[in-house]
N, C-alpha and C positions, 0 to 999 in steps of 0.2 A: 687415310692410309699412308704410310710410311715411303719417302723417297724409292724409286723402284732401282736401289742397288741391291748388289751381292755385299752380302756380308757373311762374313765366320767367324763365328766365336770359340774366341781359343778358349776352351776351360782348363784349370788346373787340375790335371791328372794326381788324384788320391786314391789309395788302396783301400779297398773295404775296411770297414776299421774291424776291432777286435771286439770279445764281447767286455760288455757293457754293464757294470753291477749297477742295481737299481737304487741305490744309495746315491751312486755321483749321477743319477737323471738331469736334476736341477743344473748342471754345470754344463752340458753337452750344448754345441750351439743350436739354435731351435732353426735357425734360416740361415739362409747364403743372400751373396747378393743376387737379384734376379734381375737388374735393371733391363737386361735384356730382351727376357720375356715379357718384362714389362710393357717395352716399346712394341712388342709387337703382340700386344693383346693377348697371351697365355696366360699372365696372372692379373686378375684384377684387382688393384688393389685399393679399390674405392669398397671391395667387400671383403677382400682376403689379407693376412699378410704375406709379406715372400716367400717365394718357392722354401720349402722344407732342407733342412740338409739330408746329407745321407745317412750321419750317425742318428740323428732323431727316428731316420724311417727305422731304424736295428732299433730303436729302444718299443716299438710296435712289437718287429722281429722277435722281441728276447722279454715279450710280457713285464716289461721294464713301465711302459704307458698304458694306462687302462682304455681298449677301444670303448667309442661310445656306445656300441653296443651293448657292452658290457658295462656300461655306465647307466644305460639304459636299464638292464636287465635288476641291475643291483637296487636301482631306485623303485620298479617293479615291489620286486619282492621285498624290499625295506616299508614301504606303504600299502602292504598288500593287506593287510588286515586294518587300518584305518581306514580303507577306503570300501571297503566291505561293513562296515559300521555305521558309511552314510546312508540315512536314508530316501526314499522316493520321494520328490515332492513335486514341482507340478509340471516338470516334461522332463523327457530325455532325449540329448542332441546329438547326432551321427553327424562327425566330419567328416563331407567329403574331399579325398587329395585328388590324386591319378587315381581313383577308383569309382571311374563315375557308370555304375550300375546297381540294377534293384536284382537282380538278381544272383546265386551265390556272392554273396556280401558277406565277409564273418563280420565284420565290427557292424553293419548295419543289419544285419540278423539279431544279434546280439541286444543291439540299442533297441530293437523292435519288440524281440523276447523282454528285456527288462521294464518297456512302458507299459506293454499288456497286464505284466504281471500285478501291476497296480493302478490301472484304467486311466494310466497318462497319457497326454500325448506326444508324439518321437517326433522332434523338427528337425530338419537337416541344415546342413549349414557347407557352405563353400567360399573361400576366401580368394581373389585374385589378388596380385602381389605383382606389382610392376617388379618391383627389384629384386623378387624372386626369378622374376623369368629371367631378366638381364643376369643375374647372378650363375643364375644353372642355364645359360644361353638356349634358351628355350627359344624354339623358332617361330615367326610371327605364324607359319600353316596349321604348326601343333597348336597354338594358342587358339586361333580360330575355329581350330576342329573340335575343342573344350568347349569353346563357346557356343557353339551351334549344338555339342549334345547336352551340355546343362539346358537348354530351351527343350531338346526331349525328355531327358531326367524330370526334368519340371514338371510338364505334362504327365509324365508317368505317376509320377507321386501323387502330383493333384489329384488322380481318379481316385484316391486312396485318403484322401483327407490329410496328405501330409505336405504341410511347406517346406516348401525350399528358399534358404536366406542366399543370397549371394551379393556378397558389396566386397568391393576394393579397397584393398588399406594401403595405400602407399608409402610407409616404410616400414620393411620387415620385421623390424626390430621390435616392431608395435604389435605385432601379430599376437601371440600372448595373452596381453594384456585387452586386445578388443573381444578378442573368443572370448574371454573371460568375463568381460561386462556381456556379453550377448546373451551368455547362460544365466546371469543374475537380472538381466532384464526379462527372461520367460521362465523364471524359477527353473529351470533345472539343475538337477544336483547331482546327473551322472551327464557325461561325454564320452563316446568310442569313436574310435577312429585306427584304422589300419596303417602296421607301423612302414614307411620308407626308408630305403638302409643310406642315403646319402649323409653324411657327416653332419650337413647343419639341421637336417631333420632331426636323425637317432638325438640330437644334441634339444635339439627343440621340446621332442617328446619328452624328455626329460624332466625341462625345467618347466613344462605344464604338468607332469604330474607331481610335482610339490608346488608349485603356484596353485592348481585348481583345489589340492588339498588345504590348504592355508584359510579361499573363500569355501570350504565345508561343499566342494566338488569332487569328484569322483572321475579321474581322468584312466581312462582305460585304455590302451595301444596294443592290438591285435597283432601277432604275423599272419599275412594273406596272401601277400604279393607272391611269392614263391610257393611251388606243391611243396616242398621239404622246406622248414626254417632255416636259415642260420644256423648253426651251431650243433643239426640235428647230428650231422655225418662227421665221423674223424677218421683216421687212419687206423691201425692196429698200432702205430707208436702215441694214438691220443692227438695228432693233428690235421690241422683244415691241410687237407689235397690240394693238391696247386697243378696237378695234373688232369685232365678232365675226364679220362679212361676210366680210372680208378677209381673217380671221384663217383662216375656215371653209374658201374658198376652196384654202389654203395647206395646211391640213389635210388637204383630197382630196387636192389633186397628190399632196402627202406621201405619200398610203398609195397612191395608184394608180402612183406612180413605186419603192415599198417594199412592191411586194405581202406579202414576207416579215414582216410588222409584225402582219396579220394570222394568220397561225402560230398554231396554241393549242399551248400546252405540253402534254406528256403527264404525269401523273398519277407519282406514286412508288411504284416498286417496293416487290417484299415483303422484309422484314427478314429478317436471318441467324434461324437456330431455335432460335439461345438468347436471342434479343433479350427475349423472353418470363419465362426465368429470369433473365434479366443487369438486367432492368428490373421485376422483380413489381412490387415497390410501385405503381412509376406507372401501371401497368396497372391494379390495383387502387384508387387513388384514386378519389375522389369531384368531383366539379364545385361548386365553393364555389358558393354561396348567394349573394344580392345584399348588396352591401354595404347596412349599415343606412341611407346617406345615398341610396340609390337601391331601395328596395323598392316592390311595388307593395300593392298589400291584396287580401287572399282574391280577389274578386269583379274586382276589374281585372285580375289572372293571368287567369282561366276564360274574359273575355270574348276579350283579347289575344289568348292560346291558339287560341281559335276562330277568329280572324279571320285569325292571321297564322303560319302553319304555318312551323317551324324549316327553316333548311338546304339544302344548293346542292341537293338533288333535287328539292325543291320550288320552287327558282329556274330549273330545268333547265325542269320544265314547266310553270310558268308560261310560258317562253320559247316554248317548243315550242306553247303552247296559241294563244297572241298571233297567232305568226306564222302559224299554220295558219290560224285563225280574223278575226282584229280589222285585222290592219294592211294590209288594202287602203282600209278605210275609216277608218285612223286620222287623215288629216290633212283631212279634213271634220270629223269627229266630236271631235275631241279635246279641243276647247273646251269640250265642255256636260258638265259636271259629274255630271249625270243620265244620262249614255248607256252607262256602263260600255263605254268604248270604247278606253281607255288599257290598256299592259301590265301597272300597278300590280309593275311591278318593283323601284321605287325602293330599296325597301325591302335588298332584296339586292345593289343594286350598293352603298350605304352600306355593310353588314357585309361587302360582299365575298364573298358567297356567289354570284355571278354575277359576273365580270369583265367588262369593257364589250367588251372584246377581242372576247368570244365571240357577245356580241351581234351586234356589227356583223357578223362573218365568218356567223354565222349567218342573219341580214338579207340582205347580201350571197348567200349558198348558196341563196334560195328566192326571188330577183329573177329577173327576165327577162335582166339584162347582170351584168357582174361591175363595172360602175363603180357607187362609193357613189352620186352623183348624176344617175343616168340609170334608167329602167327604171320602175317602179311606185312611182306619187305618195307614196303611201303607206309604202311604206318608206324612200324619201326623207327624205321628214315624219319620220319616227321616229329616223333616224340622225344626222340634225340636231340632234334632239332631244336626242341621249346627245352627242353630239359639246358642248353645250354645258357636259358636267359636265367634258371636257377642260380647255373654255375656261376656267372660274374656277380649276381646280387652275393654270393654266397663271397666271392674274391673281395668285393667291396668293403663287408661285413667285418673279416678277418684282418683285411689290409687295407684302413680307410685313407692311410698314404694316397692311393692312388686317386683320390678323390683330391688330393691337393696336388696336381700339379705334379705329381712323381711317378714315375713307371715302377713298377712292380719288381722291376730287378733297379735298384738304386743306382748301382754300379754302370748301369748303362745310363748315367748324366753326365757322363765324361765322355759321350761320342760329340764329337765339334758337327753344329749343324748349321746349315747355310740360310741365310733370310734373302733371299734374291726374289723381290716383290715383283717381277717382271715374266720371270717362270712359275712363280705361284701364283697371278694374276691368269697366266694361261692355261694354268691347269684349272682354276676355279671354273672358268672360262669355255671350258672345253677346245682349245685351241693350243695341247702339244703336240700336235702332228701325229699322235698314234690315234687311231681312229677309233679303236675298243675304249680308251680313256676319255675321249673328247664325248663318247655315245652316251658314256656313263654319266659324265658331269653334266651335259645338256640333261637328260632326264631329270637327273637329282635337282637343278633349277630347274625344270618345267613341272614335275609333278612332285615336288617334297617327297621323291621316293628314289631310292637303285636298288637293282636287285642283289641280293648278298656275294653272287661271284662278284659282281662288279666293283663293291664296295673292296673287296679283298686284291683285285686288280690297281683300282686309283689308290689306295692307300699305301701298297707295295711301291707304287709308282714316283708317290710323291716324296716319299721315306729314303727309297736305292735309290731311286734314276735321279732326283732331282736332288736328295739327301738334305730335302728342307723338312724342318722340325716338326715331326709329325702330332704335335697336338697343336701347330696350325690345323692342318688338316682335320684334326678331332673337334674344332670349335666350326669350322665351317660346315662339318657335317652336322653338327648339332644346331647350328645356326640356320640351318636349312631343310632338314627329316622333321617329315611330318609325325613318324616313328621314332623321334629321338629319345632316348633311353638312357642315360648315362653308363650306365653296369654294360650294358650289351656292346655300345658303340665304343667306348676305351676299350673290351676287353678285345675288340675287333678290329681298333687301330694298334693296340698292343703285340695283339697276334702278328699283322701284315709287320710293323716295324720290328718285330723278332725284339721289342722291349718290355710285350708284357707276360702274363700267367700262359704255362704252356702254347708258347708261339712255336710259330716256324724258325730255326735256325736262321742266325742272321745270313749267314752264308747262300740261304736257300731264296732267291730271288725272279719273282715273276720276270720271265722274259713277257712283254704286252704283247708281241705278236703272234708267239704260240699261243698265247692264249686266246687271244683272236680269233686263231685257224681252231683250235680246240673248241669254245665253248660257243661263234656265232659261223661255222663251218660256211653257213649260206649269204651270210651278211644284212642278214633281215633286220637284226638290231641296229646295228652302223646305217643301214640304209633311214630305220623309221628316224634316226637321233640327228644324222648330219646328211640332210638334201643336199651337201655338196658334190655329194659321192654319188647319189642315186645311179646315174648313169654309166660308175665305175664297173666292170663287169670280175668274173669270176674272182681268183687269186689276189687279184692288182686290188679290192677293195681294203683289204687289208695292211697295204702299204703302197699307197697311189704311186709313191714319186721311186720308188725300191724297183716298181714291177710296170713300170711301162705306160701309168695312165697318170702321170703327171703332169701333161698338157692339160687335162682334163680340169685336174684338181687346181693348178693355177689357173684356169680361168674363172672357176665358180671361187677362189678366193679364200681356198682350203688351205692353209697352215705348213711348212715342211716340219720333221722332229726341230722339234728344241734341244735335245740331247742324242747322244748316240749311244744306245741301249748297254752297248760291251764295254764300251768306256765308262759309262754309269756303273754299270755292273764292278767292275776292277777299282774303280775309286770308294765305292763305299762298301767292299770288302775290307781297303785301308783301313777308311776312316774308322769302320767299327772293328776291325782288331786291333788297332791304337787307343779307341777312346775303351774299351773293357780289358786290357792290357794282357790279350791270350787270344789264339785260336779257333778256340770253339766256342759254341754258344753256349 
């Protein structure tokens, strides 16, 4: 880690530039210097180059640069008919990514429908990538929690005569080219696999489906992850919403005018009776072990393990438990952090052991109407809720900027943000003296989870009060959520920093202690997170050393603010009507 001083970097203040004819593309500069970010782990650039400039992000803005999506799409349909010409010949292989369930699967329904259809056998296949996780900071909990439901996955399949390959390529670049040899080592000559909207996937998917076509493969890439694709919803001027109201709106009609969208896919049949003979080995492998850049230690496995049980059975009821029980009163309750009042499913729609699909259609099955937004408040509140992890895959999609290192308003990389390793070490830490912030970050290190106010409380925290650069903050969240999500997590460090897709005004900044008294009234949470305070009583837990029990909290060796909330407040009101050079948000 980096010397624990304060630093601020002065950037040079540039004006949005103008638009951009598609002709002088090739001239725009493609990077700035990052060295900064550099130094303090934002850009990696053992995998990425430098942060992007602002003009390139306008040449996205002004359909100037083709997203990969759309690079995607086009490659698609450019090879849609030679790939429809290969034929079956002796298996067909379902990649799994973050989609690790047999049931509603498109790409692995899909692969299952097309083996049947010629009495092959469908082998599955899952790739671990050291430099994948380091790359997309995937956390050692999330990693572990993969690996412990591929060993259910396994077992699942196996009752069904279907193997599952899983080995380790360690270097990504290679990824490719080993799926490639895998499928001509078991003759197959089709591949499906469900598409991920991150930039070096959409990019990846690509270049397997003219590489697999090349060895007379058939590479096939689903949308599944989201109920609505990409690209399904625009505006009435023909564009992606960037608003989430509107966007939401658009999303209902969508599925109440496509009831068929909701459809869960059925599950894969059982495999011919020598799939068993024809594939020992894979059947017989083992489930690799965590790469050494993502392991946990004896004692973090047992507690994980306990808390967070592998596998889409266990994401089945979870669902089942929710709906029966929690979500008439989820959208009163869901706020307070203390009320165990949420689905705590996060967790499996990240790995994909729950599809959001199933969610909703199951939401929808135990309403009073069949309309998403009619019927019982509460699962209203909830489907809103999931419908949001749409919205950022869908922001991602449109605006893969944000996937390198750029907020979504450009213009805001001209706010000067502070690297003070000593205030950012205490907030990691849970040790800035506000007790709602410190509750939040102890949990987030004790159980690779925080509840969603809370996440919108430390992220607000660490952006205004300490006005250090908030995708530190987004890599430590990612580096530590057991739930980390790329699309969800920026669109939610986006929001709290008022720099991404429809946020909170910059101006509009969590005070911690109202928030405190608003959303943990009793102090149930503060008391479970920080045994310093247990003994603080009524009002005074809130702010030990403000309200009179600060003898208390200096003896147990409790923390005072590291900042003063209204001075934090007044200072990065400046700094960000200086760095976007106006008033308002």
């Amino acid at each position: 880690m980096p010397s624990k001083t304060t630093i601020i970097r002065k950037r040079k203040t540039t004006p949005p530039p103008g638009p951009i004819n598609k002709r002088i593309r090739n001239v725009v500069p493609a990077y700035k210097d990052s060295s900064e970010e550099e130094k303090y782990g934002i850009v990696q650039r053992e995998f990425y180059p430098p942060e992007m400039t602002n003009e390139r992000c306008l040449l996205y803005n002004t359909d100037a640069l083709p997203r990969p999506i759309e690079v995607l799409d086009t490659v698609m349909k450019k090879t849609e008919q030679d790939r429809e010409r290969v034929q079956v010949k002796g298996a067909v292989v379902h990649w799994f990514k973050w989609d690790l369930r047999t049931r509603d699967n498109k790409a692995l329904h899909f692969a299952s429908e097309k083996a049947k259809s010629k009495g092959v056998p469908l082998i599955c296949l899952h790739i671990i990538s050291p430099q994948d996780y380091q790359a997309h900071l995937t956390s050692p909990v999330r990693v572990d929690f993969a690996l412990r439901t591929l060993e259910v996955l396994k077992e699942d399949l196996g009752k069904l005569d279907i193997p599952l390959h899983v080995e380790t390529v360690e270097k990504r670049k290679t990824i490719p080219n080993r799926v490639i040899e895998l499928c001509q080592q078991w003759g197959a000559s089709h591949m499906f696999a469900n598409i991920e909207y991150e930039v070096d996937e959409l990019r990846r998917e690509a270049l397997m489906t003219t590489k697999c076509l090349e060895k007379g493969i058939a590479f096939t890439a689903l949308h599944d992850t989201c109920v609505v694709a990409p690209g399904e919803l625009s505006s009435q001027q023909g564009r992606q919403y960037a608003v989430y109201s509107p966007w939401f709106r658009a999303w209902i009609a969508h599925l109440h005018s496509h009831p068929q969208q909701l459809d869960l896919y059925d599950g894969p049949g059982k495999n011919p009776a020598d799939a068993r003979t024809k594939f020992k080995e894979d059947f017989e492998s083992k489930i690799p072990i965590a790469p050494e850049n993502k392991k946990l230690t004896e004692e973090e496995k047992e507690r994980f393990r306990s808390m967070w049980p592998p596998g889409e059975h266990e994401g089945q009821e979870r669902l089942a438990k929710f709906l029966g029980q929690k979500v008439g009163k989820y959208k009163d309750a869901r706020n307070f952090p203390a009320s165990n009042s949420t689905a705590m499913l996060s967790v499996h729609f990240s790995s994909g052991t729950l599809s959001a699909r199933t969610a909703i259609r199951c939401a929808r099955d135990v309403n009073t109407t069949n309309k998403l937004d009619g019927g019982n408040a509460g699962i209203v509140g909830w489907i809103s809720e999931i419908a949001w992890r749409d919205f950022y895959k869908h922001v991602l999609a449109h605006w893969p900027y944000v996937c390198m290192n750029k907020p979504f308003k450009p213009e805001y990389t001209n706010i000067e943000w502070e690297y003070d390793m000593e205030k950012f070490e205490a907030w990691c830490t849970g040790r800035t003296g506000y007790p709602i912030v410190d509750a939040a970050m102890r949990q987030l290190n004790h159980m690779g989870y925080m509840h969603n106010r809370c996440r919108m409380i430390t992220a607000s925290f660490l952006a205004k009060d300490l006005l250090i650069d908030w995708r530190m903050g987004e890599r430590y969240f990612m580096e530590h959520l057991i739930d980390g999500d790329f699309a969800s997590n920026n669109g939610g460090w986006g929001f709290s920093a008022s720099t991404g897709v429809d946020p909170q005004p910059y101006f509009r900044i969590f005070n911690p202690l109202l928030q405190s008294e608003k959303f943990d009234m009793e102090g149930e949470y503060i008391r479970k997170w920080i045994p310093e305070l247990k003994e603080v009583k009524g009002k005074a837990l809130h702010d030990p050393y403000g309200r009179g029990a600060g003898k208390i909290a200096e003896k147990t060796g409790y923390p005072r603010y590291i900042v003063d909330h209204k001075q934090s407040r007044d200072r990065a009101l400046a700094r960000y009507k200086a760095g976007i050079g106006r008033a308002t948000a």
